[in-house]
N, CA, C and O atoms as a GROMACS GRO file, in nm:
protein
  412
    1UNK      N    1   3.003  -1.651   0.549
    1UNK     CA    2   3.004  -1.509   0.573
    1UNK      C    3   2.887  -1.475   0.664
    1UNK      O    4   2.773  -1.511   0.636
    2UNK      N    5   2.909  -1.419   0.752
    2UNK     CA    6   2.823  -1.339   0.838
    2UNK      C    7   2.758  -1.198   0.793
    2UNK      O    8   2.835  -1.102   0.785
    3UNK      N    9   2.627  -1.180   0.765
    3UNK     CA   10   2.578  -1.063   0.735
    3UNK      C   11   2.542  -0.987   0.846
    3UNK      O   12   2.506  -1.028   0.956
    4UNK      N   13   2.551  -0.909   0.820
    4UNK     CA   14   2.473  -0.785   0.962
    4UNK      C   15   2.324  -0.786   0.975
    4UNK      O   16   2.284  -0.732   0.872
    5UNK      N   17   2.232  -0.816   1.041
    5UNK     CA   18   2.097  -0.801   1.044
    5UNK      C   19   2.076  -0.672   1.060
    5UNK      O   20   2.092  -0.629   1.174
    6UNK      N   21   2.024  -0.553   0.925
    6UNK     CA   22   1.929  -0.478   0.926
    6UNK      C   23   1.921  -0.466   0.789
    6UNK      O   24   1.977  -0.538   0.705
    7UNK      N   25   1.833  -0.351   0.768
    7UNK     CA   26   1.779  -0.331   0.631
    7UNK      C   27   1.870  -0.312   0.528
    7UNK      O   28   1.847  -0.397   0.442
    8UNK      N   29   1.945  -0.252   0.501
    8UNK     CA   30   2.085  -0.183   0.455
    8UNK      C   31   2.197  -0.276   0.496
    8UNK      O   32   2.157  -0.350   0.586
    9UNK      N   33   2.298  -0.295   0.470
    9UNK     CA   34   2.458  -0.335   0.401
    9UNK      C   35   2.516  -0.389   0.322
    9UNK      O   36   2.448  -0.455   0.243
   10UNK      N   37   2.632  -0.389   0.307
   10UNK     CA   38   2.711  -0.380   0.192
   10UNK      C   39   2.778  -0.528   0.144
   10UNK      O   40   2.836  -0.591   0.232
   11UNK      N   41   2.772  -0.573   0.038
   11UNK     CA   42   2.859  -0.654   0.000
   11UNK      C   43   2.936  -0.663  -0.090
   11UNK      O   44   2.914  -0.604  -0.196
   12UNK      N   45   3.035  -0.731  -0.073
   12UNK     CA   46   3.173  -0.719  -0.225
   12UNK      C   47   3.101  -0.863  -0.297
   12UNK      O   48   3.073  -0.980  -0.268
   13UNK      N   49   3.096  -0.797  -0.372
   13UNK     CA   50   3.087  -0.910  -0.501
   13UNK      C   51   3.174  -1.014  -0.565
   13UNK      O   52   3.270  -0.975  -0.633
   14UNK      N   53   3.150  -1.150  -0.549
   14UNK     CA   54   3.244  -1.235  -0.584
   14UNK      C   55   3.196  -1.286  -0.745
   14UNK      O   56   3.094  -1.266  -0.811
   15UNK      N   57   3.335  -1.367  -0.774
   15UNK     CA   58   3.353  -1.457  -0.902
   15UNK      C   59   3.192  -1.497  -0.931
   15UNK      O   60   3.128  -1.507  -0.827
   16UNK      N   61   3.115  -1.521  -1.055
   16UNK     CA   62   2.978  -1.564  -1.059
   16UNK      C   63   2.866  -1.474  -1.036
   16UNK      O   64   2.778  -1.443  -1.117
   17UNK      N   65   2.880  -1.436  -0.917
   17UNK     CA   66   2.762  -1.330  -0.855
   17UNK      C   67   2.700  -1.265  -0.972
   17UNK      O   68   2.769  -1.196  -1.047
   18UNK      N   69   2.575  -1.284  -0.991
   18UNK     CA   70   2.467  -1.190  -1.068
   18UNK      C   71   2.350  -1.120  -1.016
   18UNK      O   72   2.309  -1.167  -0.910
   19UNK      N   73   2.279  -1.013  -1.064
   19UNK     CA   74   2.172  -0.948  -0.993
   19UNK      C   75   2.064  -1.048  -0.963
   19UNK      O   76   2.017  -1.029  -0.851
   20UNK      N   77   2.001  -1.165  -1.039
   20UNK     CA   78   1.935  -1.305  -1.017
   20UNK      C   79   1.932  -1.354  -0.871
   20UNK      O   80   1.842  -1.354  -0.787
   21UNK      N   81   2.115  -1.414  -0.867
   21UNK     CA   82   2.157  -1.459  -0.742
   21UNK      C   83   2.124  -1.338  -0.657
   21UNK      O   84   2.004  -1.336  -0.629
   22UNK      N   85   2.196  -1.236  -0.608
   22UNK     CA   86   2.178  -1.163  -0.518
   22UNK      C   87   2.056  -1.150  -0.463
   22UNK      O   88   2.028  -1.170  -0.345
   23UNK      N   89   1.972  -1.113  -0.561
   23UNK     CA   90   1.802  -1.092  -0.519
   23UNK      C   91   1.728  -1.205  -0.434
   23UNK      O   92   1.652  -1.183  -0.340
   24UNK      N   93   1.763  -1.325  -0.483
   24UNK     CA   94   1.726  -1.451  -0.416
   24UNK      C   95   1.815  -1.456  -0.308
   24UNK      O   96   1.774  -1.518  -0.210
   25UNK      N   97   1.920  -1.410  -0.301
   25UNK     CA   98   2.037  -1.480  -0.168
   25UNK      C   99   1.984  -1.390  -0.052
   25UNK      O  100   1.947  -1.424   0.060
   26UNK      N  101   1.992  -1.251  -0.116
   26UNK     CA  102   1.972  -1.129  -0.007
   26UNK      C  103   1.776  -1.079   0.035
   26UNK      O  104   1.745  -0.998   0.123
   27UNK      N  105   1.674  -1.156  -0.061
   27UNK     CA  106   1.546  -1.148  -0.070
   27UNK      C  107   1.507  -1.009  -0.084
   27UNK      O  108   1.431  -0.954  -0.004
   28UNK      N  109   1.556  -0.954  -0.181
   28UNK     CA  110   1.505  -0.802  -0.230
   28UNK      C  111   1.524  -0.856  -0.347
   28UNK      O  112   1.550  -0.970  -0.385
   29UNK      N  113   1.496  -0.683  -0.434
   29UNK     CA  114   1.427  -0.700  -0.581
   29UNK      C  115   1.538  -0.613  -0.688
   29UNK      O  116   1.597  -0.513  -0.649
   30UNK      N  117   1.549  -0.654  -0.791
   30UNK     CA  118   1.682  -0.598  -0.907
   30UNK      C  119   1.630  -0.481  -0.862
   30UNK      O  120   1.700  -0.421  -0.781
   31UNK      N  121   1.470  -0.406  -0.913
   31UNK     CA  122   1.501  -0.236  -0.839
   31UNK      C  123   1.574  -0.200  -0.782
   31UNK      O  124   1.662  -0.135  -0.838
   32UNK      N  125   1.578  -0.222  -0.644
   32UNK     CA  126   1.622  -0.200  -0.499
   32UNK      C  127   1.793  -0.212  -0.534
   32UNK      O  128   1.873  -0.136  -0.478
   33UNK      N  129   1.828  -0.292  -0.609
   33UNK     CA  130   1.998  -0.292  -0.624
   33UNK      C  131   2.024  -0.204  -0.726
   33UNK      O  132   2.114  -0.121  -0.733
   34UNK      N  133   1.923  -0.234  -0.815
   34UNK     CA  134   1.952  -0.082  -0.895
   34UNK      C  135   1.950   0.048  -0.863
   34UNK      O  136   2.040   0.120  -0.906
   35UNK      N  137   1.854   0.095  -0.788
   35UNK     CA  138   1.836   0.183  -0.674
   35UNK      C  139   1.940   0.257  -0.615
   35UNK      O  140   1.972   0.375  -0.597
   36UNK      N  141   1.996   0.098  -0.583
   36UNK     CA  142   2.113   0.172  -0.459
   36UNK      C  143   2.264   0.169  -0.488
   36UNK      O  144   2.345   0.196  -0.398
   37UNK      N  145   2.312   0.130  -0.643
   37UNK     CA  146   2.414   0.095  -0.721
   37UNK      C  147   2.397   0.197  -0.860
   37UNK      O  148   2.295   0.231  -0.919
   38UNK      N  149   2.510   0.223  -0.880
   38UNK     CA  150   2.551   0.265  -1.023
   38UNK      C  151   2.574   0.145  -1.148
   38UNK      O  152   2.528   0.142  -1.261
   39UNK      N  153   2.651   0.064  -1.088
   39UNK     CA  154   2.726  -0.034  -1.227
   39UNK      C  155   2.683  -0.133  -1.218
   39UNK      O  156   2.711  -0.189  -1.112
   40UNK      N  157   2.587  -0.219  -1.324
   40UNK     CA  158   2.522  -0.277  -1.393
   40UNK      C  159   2.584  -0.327  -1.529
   40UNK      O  160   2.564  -0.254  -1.626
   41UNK      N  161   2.663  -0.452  -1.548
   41UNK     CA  162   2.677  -0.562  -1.472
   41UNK      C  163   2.762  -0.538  -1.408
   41UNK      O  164   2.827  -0.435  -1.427
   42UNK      N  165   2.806  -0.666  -1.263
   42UNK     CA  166   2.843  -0.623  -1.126
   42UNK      C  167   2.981  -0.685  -1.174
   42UNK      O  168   2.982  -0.771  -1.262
   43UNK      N  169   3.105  -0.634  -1.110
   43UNK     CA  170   3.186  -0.650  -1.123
   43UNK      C  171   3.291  -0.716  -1.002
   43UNK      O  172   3.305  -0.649  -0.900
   44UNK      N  173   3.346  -0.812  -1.010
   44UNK     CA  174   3.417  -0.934  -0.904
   44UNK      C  175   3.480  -0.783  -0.821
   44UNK      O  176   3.519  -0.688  -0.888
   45UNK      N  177   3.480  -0.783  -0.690
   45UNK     CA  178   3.539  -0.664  -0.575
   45UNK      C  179   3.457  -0.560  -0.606
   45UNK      O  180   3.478  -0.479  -0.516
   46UNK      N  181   3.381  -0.517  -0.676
   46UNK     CA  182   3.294  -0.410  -0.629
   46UNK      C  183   3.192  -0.444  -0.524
   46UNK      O  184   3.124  -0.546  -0.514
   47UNK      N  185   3.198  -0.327  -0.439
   47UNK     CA  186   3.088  -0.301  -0.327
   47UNK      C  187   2.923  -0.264  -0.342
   47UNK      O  188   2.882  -0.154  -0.380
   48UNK      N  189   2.853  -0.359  -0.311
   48UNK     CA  190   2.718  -0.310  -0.332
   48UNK      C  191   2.660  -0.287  -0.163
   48UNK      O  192   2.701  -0.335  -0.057
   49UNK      N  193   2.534  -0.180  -0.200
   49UNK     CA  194   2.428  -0.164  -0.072
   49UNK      C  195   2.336  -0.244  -0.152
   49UNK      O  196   2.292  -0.255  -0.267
   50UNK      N  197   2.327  -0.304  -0.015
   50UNK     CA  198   2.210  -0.402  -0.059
   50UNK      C  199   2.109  -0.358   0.046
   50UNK      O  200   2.143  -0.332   0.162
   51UNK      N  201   1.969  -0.351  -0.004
   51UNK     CA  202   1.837  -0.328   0.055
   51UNK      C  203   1.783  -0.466   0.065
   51UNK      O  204   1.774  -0.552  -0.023
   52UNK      N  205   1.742  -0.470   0.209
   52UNK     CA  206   1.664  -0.605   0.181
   52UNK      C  207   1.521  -0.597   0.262
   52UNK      O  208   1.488  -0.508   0.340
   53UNK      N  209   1.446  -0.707   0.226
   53UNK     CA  210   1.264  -0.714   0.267
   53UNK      C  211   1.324  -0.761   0.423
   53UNK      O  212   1.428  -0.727   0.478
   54UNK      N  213   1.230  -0.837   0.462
   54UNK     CA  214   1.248  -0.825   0.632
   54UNK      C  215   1.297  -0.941   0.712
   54UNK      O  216   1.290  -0.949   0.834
   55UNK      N  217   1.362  -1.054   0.605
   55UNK     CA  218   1.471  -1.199   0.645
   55UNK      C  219   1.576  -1.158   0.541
   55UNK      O  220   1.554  -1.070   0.457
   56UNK      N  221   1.686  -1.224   0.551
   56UNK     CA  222   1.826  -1.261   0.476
   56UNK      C  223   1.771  -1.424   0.432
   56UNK      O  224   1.673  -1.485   0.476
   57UNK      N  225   1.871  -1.467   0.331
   57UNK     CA  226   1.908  -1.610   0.325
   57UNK      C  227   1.988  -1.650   0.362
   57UNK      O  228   2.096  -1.592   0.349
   58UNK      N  229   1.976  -1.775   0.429
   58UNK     CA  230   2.124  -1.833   0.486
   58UNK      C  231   2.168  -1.978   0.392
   58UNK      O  232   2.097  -2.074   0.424
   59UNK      N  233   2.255  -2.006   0.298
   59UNK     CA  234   2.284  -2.112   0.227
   59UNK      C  235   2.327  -2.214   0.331
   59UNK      O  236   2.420  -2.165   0.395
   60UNK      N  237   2.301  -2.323   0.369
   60UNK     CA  238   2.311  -2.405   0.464
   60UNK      C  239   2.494  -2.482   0.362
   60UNK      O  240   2.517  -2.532   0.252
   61UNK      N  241   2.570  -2.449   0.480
   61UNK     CA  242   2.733  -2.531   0.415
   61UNK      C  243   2.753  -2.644   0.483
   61UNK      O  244   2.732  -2.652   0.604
   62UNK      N  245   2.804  -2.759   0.398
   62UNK     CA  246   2.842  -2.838   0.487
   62UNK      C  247   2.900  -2.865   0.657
   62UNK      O  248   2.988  -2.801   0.715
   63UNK      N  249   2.856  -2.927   0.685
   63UNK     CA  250   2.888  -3.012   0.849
   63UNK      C  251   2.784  -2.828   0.911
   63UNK      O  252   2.806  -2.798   1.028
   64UNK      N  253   2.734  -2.777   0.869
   64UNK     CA  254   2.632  -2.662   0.940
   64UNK      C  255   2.540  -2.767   0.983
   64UNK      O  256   2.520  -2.872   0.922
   65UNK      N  257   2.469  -2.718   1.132
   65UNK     CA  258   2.354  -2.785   1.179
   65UNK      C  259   2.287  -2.656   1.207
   65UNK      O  260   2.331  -2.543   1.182
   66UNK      N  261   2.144  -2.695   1.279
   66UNK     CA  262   2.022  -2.565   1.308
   66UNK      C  263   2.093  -2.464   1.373
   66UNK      O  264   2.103  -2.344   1.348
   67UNK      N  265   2.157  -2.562   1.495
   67UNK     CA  266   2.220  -2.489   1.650
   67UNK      C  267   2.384  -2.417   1.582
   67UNK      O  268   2.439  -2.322   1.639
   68UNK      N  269   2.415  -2.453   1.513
   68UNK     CA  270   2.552  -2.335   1.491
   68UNK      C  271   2.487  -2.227   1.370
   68UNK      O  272   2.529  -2.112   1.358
   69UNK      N  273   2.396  -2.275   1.299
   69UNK     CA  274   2.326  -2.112   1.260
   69UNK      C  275   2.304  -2.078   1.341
   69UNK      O  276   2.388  -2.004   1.390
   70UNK      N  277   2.173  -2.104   1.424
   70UNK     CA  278   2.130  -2.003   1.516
   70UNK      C  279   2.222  -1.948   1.572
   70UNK      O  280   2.185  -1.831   1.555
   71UNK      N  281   2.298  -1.942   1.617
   71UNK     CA  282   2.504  -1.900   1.687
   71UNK      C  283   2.498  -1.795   1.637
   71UNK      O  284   2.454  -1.695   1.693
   72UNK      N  285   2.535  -1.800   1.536
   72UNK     CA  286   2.545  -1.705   1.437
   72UNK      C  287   2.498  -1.593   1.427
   72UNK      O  288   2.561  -1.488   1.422
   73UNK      N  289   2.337  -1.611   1.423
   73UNK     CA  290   2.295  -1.498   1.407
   73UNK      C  291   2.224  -1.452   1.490
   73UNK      O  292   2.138  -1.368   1.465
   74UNK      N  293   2.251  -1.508   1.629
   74UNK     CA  294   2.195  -1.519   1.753
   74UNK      C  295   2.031  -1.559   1.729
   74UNK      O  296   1.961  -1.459   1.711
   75UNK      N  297   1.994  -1.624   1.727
   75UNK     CA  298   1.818  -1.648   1.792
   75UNK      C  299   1.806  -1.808   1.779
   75UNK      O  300   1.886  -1.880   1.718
   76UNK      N  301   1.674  -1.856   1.856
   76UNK     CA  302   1.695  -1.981   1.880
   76UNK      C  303   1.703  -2.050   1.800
   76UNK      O  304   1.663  -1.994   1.699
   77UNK      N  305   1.743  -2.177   1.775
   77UNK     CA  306   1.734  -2.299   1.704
   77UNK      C  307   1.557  -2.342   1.695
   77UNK      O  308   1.515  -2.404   1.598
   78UNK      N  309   1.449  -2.292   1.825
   78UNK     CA  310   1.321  -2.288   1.800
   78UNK      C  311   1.259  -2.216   1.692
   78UNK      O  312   1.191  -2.280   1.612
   79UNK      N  313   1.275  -2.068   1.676
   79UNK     CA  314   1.240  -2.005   1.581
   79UNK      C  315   1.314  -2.022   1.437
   79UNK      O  316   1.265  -1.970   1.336
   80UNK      N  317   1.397  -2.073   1.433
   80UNK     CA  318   1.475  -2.093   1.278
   80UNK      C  319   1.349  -2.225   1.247
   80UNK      O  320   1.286  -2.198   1.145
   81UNK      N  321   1.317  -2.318   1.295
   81UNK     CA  322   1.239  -2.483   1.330
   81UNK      C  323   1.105  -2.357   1.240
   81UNK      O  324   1.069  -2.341   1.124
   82UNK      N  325   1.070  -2.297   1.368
   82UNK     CA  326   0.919  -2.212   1.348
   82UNK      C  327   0.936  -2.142   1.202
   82UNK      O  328   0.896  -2.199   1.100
   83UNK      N  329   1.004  -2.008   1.200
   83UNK     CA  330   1.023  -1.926   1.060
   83UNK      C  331   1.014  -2.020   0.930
   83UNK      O  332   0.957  -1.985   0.827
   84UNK      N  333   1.094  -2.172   0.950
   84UNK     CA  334   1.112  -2.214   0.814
   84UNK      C  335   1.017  -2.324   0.828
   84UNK      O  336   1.029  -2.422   0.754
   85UNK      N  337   0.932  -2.320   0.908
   85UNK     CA  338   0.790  -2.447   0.882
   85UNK      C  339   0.883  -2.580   0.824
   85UNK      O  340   0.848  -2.629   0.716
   86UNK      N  341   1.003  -2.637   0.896
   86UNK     CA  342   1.078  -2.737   0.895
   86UNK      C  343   1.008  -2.828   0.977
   86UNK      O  344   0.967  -2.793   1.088
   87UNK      N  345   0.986  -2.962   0.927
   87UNK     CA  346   0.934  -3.068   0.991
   87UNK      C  347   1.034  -3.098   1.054
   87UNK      O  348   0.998  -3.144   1.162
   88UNK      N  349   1.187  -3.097   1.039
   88UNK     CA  350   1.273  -3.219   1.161
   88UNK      C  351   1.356  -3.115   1.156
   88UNK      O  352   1.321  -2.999   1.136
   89UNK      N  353   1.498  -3.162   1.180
   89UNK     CA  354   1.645  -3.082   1.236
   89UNK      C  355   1.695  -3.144   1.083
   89UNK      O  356   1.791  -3.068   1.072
   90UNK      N  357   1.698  -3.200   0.995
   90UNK     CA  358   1.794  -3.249   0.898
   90UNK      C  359   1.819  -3.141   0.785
   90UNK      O  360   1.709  -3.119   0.736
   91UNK      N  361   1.900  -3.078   0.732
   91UNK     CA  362   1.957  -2.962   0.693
   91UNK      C  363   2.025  -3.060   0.538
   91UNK      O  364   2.072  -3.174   0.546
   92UNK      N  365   2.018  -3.008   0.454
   92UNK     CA  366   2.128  -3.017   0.328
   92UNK      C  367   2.188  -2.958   0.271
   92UNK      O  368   2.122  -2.866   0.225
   93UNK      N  369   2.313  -2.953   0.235
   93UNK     CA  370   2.359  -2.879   0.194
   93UNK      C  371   2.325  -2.756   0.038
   93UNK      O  372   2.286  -2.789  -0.074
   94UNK      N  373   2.353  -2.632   0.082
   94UNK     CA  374   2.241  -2.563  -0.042
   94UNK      C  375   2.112  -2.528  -0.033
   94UNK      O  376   2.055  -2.448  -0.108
   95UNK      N  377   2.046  -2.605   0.089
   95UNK     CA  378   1.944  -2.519   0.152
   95UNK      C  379   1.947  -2.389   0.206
   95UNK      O  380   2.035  -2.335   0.274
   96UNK      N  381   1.806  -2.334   0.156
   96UNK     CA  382   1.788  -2.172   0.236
   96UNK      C  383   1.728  -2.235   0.336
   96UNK      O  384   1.656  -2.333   0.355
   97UNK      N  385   1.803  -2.109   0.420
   97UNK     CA  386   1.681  -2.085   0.561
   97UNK      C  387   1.656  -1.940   0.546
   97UNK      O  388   1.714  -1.860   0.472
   98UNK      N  389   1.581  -1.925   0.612
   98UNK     CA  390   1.540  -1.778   0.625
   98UNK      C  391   1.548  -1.741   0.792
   98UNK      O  392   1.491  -1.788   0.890
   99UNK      N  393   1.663  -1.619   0.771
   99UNK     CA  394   1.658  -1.527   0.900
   99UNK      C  395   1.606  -1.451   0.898
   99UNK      O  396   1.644  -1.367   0.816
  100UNK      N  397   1.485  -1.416   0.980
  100UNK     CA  398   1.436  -1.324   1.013
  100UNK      C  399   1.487  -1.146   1.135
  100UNK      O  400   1.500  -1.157   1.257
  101UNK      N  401   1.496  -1.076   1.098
  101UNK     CA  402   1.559  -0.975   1.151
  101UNK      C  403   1.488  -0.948   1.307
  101UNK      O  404   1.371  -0.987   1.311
  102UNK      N  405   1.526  -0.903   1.403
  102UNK     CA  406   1.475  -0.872   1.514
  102UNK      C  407   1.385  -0.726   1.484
  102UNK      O  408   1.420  -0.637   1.406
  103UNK      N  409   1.306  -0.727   1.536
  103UNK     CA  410   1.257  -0.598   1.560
  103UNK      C  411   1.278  -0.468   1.629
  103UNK      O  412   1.195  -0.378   1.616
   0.00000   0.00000   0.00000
């Protein structure tokens, strides 16, 4: 899934999803979803606003390399290297990266 880079948008909630996960996936805080949501616990197809601090997480999926994230969310394959203080290019699956938002 492709997220939108800015502070604010929305996601439907899948099978599993808890306020835990979200907070870690999206890097904001249960406040902030509480905040910006009514229903507590989240329910599979409901829509949340999600607030987030100033990167997303990106779960690294199989056969993903640096250069088709960066694609993605447009910026270089240098700064994804830089942002995540990664010693090489080798990626595993279930790894975060952290996108950082443009300014």
């Amino acid at each position: 899934m492709k997220l939108k880079l800015s502070k604010n948008f929305y996601y439907r909630v899948q099978d599993g999803d808890d306020v835990t996960k979200l907070c870690t996936r999206f890097n904001t805080t249960k406040e902030n979803i509480l905040r910006n949501n009514y229903d507590i616990p989240l329910y599979s197809g409901e829509i949340l606003k999600i607030k987030t601090n100033d990167h997303l997480i990106h779960f690294v999926k199989p056969t993903e390399t640096l250069e088709s994230i960066s694609k993605t969310y447009n910026i270089t394959t240098a700064k994804l290297i830089e942002d995540n203080k990664l010693k090489n290019t080798k990626l595993y699956i279930g790894q975060q990266i952290k996108i950082y938002q443009k300014e």
